[in-house]
ROKOL-687905 format. One record per residue (C-alpha): residue in three letters; x, y, z; chain. Coordinates in nm, 2 decimals. Last residue first. Layout:
// residues N
{nuro->ALA	X->X	Y->Y	Z->Z	volo->A}
...
***
This chain:
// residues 230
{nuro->UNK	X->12.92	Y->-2.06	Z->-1.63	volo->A}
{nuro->UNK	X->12.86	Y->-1.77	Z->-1.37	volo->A}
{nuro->UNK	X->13.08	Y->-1.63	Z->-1.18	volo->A}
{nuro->UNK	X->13.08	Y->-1.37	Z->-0.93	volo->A}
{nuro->UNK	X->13.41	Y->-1.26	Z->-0.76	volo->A}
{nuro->UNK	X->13.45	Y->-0.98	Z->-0.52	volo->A}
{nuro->UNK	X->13.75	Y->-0.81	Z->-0.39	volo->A}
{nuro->UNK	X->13.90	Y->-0.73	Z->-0.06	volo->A}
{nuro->UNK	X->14.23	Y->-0.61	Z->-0.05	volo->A}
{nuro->UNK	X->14.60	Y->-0.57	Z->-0.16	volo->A}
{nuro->UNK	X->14.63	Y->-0.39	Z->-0.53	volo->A}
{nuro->UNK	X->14.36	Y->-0.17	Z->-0.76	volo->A}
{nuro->UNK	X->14.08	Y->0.06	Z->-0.79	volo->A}
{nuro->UNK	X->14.16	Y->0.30	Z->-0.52	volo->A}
{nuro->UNK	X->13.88	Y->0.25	Z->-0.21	volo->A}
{nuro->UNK	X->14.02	Y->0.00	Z->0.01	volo->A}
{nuro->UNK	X->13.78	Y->-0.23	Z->0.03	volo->A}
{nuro->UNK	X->13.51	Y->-0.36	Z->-0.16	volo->A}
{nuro->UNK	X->13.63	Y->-0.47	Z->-0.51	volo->A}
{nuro->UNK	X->13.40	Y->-0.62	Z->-0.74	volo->A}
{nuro->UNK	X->13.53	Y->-0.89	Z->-1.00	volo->A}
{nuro->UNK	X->13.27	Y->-1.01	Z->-1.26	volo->A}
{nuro->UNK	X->13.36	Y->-1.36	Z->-1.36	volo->A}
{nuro->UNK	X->13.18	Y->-1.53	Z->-1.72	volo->A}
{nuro->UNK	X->13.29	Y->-1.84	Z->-1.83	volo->A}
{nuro->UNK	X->13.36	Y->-2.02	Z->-1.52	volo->A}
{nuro->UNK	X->13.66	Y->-2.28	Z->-1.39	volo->A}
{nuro->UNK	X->13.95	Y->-2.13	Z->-1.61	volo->A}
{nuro->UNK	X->13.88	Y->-1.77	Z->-1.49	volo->A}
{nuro->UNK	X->13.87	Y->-1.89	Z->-1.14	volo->A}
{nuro->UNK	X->14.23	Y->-1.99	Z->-1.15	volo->A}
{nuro->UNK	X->14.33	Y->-1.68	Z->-1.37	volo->A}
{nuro->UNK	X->14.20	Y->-1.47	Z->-1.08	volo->A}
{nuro->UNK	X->14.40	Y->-1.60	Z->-0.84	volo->A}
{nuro->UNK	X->14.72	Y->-1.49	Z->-0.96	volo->A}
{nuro->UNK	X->14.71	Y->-1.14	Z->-1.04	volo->A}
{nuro->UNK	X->14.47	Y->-1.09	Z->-0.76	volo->A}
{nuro->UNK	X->14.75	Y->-1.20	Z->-0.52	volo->A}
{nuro->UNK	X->14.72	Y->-1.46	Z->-0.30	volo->A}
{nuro->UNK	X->14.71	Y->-1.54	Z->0.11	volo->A}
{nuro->UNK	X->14.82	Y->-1.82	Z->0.20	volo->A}
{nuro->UNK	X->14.77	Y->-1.84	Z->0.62	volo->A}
{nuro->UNK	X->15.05	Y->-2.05	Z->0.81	volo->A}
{nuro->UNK	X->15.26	Y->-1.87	Z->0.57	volo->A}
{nuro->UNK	X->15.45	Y->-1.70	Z->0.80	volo->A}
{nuro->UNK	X->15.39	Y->-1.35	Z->0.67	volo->A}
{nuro->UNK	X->15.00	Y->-1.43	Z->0.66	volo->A}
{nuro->UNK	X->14.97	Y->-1.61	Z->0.98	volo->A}
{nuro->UNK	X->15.18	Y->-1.30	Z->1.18	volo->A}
{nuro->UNK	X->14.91	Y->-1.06	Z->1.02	volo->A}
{nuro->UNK	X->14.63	Y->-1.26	Z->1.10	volo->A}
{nuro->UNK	X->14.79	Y->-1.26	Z->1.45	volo->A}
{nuro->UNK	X->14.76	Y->-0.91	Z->1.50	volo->A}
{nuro->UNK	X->14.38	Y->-0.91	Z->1.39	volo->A}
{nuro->UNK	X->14.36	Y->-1.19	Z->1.65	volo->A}
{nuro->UNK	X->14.48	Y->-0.90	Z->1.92	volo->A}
{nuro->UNK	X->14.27	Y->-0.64	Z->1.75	volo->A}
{nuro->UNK	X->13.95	Y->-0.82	Z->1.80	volo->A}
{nuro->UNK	X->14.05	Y->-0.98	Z->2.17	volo->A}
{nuro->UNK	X->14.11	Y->-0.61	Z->2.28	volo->A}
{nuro->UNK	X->13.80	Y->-0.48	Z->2.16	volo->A}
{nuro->UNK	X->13.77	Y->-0.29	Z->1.78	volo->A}
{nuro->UNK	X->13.77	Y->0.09	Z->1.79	volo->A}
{nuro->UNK	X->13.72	Y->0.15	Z->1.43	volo->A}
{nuro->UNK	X->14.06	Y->0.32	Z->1.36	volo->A}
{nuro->UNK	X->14.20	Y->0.00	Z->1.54	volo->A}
{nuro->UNK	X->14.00	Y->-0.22	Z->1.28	volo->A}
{nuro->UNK	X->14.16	Y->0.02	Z->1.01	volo->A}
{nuro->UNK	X->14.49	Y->0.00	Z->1.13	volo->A}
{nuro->UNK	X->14.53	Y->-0.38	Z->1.17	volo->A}
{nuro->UNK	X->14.42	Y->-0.43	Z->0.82	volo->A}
{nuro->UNK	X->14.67	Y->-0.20	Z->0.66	volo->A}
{nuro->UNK	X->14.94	Y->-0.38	Z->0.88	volo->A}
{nuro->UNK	X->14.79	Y->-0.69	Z->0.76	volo->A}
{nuro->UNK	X->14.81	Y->-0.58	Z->0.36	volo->A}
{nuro->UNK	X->15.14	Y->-0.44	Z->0.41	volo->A}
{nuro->UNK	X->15.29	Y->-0.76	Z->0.63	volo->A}
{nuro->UNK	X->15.12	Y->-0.98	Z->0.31	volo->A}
{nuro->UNK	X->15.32	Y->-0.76	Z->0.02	volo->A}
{nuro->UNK	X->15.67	Y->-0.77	Z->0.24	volo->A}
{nuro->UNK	X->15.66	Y->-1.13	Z->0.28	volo->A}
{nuro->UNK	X->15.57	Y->-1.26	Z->-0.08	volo->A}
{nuro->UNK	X->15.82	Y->-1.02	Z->-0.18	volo->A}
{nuro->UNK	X->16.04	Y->-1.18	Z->0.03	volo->A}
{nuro->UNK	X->15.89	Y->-1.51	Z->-0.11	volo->A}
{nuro->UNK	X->15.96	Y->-1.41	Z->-0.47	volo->A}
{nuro->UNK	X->15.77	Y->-1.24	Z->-0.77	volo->A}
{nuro->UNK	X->15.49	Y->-1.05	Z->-0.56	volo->A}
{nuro->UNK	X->15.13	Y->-0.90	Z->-0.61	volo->A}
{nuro->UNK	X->15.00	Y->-0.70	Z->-0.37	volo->A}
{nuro->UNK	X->14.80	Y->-0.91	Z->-0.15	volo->A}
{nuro->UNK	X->14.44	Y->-0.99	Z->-0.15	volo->A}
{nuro->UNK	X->14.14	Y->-1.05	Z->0.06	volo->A}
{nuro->UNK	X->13.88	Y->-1.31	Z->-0.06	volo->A}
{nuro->UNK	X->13.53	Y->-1.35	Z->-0.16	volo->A}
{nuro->UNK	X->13.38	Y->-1.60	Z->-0.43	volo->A}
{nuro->UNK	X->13.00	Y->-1.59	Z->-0.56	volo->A}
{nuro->UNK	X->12.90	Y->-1.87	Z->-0.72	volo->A}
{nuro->UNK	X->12.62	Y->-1.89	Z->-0.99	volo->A}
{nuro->UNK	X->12.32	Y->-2.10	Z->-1.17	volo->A}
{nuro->UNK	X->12.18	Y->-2.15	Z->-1.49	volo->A}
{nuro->UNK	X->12.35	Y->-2.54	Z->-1.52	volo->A}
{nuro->UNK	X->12.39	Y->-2.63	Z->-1.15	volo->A}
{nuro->UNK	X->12.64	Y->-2.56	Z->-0.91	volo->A}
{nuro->UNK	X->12.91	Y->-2.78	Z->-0.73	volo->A}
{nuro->UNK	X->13.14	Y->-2.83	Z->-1.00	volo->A}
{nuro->UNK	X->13.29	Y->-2.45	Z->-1.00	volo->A}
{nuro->UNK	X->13.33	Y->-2.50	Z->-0.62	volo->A}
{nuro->UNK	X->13.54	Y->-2.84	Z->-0.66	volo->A}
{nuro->UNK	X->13.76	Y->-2.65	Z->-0.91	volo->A}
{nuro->UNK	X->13.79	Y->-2.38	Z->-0.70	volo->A}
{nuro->UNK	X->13.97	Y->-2.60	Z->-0.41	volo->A}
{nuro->UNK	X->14.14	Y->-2.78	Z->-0.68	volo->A}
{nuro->UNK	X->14.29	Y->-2.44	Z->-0.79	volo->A}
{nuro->UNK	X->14.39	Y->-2.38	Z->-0.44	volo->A}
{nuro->UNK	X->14.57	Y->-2.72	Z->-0.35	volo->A}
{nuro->UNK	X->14.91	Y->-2.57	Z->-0.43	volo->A}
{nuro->UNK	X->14.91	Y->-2.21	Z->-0.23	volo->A}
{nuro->UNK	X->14.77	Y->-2.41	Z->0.10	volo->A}
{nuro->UNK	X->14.41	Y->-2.38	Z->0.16	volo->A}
{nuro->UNK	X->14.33	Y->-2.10	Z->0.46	volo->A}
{nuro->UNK	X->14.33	Y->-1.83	Z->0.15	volo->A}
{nuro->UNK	X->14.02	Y->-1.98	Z->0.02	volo->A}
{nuro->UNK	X->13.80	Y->-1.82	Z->0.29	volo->A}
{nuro->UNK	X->13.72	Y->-1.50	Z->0.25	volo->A}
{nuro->UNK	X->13.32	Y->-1.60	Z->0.15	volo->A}
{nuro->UNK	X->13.29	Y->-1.88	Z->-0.03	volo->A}
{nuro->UNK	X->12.89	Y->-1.92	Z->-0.19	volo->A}
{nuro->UNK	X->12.74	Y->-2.14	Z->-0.42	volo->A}
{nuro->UNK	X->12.41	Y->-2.05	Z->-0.55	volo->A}
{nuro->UNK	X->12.16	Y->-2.30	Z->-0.75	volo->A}
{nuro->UNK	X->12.27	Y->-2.64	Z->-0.54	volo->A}
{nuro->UNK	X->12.36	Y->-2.91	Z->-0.69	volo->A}
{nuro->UNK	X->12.22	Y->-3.23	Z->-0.51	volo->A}
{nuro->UNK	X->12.35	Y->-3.50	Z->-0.30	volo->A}
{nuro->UNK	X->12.63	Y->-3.20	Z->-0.20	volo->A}
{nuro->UNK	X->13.01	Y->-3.27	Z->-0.22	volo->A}
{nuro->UNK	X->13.31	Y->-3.26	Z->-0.03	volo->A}
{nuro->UNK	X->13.64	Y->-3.30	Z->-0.11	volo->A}
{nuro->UNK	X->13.87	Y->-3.02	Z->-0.13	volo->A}
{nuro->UNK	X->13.62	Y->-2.76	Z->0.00	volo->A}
{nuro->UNK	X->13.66	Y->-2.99	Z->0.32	volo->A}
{nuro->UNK	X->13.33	Y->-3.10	Z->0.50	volo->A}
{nuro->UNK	X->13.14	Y->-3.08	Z->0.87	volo->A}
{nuro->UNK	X->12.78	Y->-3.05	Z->0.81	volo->A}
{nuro->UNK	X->12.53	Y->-2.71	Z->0.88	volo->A}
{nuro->UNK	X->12.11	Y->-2.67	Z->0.79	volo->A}
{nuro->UNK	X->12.03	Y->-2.37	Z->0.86	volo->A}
{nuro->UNK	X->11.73	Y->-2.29	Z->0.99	volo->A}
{nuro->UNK	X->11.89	Y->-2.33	Z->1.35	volo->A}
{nuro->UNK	X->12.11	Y->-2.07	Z->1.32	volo->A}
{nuro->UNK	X->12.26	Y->-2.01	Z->1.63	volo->A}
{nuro->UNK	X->12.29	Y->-2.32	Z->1.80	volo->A}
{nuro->UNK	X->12.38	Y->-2.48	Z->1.48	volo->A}
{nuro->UNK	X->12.60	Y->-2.26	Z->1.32	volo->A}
{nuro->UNK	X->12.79	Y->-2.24	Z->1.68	volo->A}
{nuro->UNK	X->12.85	Y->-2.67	Z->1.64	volo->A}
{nuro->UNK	X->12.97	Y->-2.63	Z->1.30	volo->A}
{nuro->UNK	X->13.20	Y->-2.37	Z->1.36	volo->A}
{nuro->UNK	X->13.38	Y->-2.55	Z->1.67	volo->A}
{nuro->UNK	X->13.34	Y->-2.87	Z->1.42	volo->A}
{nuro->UNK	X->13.65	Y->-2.67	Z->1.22	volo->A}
{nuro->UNK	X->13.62	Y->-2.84	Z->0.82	volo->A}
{nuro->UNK	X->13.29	Y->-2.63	Z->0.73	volo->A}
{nuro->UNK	X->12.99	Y->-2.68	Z->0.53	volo->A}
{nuro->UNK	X->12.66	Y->-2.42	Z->0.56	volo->A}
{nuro->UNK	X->12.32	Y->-2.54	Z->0.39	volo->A}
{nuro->UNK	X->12.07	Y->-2.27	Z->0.28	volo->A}
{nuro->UNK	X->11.72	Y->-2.35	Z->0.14	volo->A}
{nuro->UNK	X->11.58	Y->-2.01	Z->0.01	volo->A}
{nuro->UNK	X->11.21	Y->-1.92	Z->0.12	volo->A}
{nuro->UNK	X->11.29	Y->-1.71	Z->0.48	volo->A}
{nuro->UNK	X->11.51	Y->-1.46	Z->0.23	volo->A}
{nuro->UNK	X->11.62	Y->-1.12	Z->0.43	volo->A}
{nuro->UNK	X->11.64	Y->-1.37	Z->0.78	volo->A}
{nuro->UNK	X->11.81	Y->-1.61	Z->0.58	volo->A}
{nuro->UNK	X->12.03	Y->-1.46	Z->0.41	volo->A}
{nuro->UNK	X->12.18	Y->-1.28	Z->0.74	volo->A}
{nuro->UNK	X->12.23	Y->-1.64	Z->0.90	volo->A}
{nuro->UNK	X->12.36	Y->-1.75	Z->0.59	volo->A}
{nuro->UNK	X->12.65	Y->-1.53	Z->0.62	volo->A}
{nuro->UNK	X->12.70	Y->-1.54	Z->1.03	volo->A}
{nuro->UNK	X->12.74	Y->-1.87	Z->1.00	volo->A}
{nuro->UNK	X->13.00	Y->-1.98	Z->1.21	volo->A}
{nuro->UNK	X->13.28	Y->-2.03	Z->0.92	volo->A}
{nuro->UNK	X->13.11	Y->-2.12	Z->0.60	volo->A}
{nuro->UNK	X->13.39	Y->-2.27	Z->0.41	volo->A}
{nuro->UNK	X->13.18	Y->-2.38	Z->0.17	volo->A}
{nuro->UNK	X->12.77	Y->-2.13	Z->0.21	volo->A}
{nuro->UNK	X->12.55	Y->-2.37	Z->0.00	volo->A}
{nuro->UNK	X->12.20	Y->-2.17	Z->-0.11	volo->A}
{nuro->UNK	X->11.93	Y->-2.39	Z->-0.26	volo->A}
{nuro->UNK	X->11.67	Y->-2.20	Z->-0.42	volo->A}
{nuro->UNK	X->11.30	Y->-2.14	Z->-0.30	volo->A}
{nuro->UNK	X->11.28	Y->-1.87	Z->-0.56	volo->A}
{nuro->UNK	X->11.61	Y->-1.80	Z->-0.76	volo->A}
{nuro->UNK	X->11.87	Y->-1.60	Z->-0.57	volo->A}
{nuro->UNK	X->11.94	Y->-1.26	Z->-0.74	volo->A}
{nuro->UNK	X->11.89	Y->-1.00	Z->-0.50	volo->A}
{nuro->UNK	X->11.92	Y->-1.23	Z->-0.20	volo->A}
{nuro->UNK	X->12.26	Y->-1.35	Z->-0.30	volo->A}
{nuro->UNK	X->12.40	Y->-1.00	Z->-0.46	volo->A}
{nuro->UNK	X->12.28	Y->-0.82	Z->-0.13	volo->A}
{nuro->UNK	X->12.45	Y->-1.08	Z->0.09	volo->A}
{nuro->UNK	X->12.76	Y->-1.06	Z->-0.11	volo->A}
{nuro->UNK	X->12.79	Y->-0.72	Z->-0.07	volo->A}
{nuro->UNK	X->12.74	Y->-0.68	Z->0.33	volo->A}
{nuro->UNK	X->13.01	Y->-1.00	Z->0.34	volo->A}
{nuro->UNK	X->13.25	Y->-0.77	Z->0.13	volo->A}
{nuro->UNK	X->13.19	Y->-0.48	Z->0.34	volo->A}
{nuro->UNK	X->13.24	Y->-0.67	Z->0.67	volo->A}
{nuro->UNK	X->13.58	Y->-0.76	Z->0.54	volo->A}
{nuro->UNK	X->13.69	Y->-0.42	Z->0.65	volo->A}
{nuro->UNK	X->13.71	Y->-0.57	Z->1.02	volo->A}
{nuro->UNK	X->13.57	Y->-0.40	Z->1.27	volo->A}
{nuro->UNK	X->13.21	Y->-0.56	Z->1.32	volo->A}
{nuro->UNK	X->13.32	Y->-0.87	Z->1.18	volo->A}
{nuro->UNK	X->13.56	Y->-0.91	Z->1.44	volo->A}
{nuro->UNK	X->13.27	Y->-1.02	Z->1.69	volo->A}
{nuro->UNK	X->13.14	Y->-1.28	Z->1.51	volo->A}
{nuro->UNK	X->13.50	Y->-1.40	Z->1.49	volo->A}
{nuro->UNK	X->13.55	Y->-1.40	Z->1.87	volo->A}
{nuro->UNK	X->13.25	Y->-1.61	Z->1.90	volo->A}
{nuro->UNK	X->13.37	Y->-1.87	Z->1.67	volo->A}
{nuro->UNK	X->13.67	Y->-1.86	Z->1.89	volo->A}
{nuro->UNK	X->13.97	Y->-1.76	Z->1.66	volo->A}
{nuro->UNK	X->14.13	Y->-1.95	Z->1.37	volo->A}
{nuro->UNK	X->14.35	Y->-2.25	Z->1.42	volo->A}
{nuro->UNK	X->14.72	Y->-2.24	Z->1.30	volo->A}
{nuro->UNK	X->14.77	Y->-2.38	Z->0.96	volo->A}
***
């Protein structure tokens, strides 16, 4: 996989990217819903910005953020510092004490097609009895073959790269926006469809509610929503 943008550079994205809706949601379901003093795990946590907006709205939950890229790490750190941040692989690592939310926000489509269901798996083990995950991602069309595969992920990024343009994203915002699109029809990114990602969650957690955040019609490509609850 190629490596993802300048921590800062993805801070900035978020203000144009129509993933922003999905992180907006999330954080309202999290700090609507979060125990008191729970223990909130943000895998695949990226720079932070997540848990940086729980924890201003919530100043009583505990919130940990795990990453594989130390660039990440090291800018959750100096910018969050009541977060607590390691360096860790959704594959492998594990928390000295389940935590009550688990959080993975647009994130599982950077594991290859084949390790996906373990990546879930690990998430679905991570939270204790009573407790819930919420998992993000953005969606292609669904496909039989690889030039489906192809065709389904350039629509989805072409869809993407218009509606950051649309919202008057920077040069450096649109030009990683570009690549996202190259990633996804390369496969250096493995982006999913509903169809098939869905059952994979389904057979980790009793209960999933799926949400969809962007675009508006009810199904296809996009961002959607999982929260599941065992």
């Amino acid at each position: 996989m190629k490596q993802l943008p300048a921590p800062e550079t993805y801070v900035d994205g978020l203000d144009f990217w129509p993933y922003k809706s999905s992180l907006t949601e999330v954080l309202e379901y999290v700090t609507a819903h979060a125990p008191v003093s729970a223990h909130v795990l943000d895998i695949m946590c990226g720079p932070g910005y997540l848990l940086g907006k729980i924890g201003r709205t919530r100043r009583d939950l505990i919130l940990t953020g795990v990453d594989t890229d130390e660039r990440y790490v090291s800018y959750g750190r100096e910018t969050q510092p009541s977060v607590n941040f390691t360096t860790g692989d959704v594959l492998t690592w594990r928390p000295e004490s389940l935590p009550d939310v688990v959080v993975c926000t647009g994130s599982i489509h950077h594991v290859p097609y084949e390790m996906q269901e373990a990546a879930i798996k690990n998430i679905a083990s991570m939270v204790v009895a009573g407790g819930f995950a919420v998992i993000s991602d953005c969606y292609v069309d669904d496909y039989a073959n690889e030039t489906e595969r192809k065709l389904a992920a350039a629509k989805l990024g072409y869809q993407y790269l218009v509606a950051t343009i649309a919202k008057k994203a920077p040069e450096k915002v649109v030009s990683w926006t570009l690549d996202i699109l190259t990633n996804d029809v390369l496969m250096d990114e493995y982006k999913m469809s509903l169809a098939k990602r869905l059952p994979l969650i389904k057979g980790y957690f009793l209960k999933v509610e799926t949400i969809k955040t962007w675009p508006a019609f009810e199904s296809g490509y996009g961002d959607y929503i999982h929260i599941c609850r065992n």
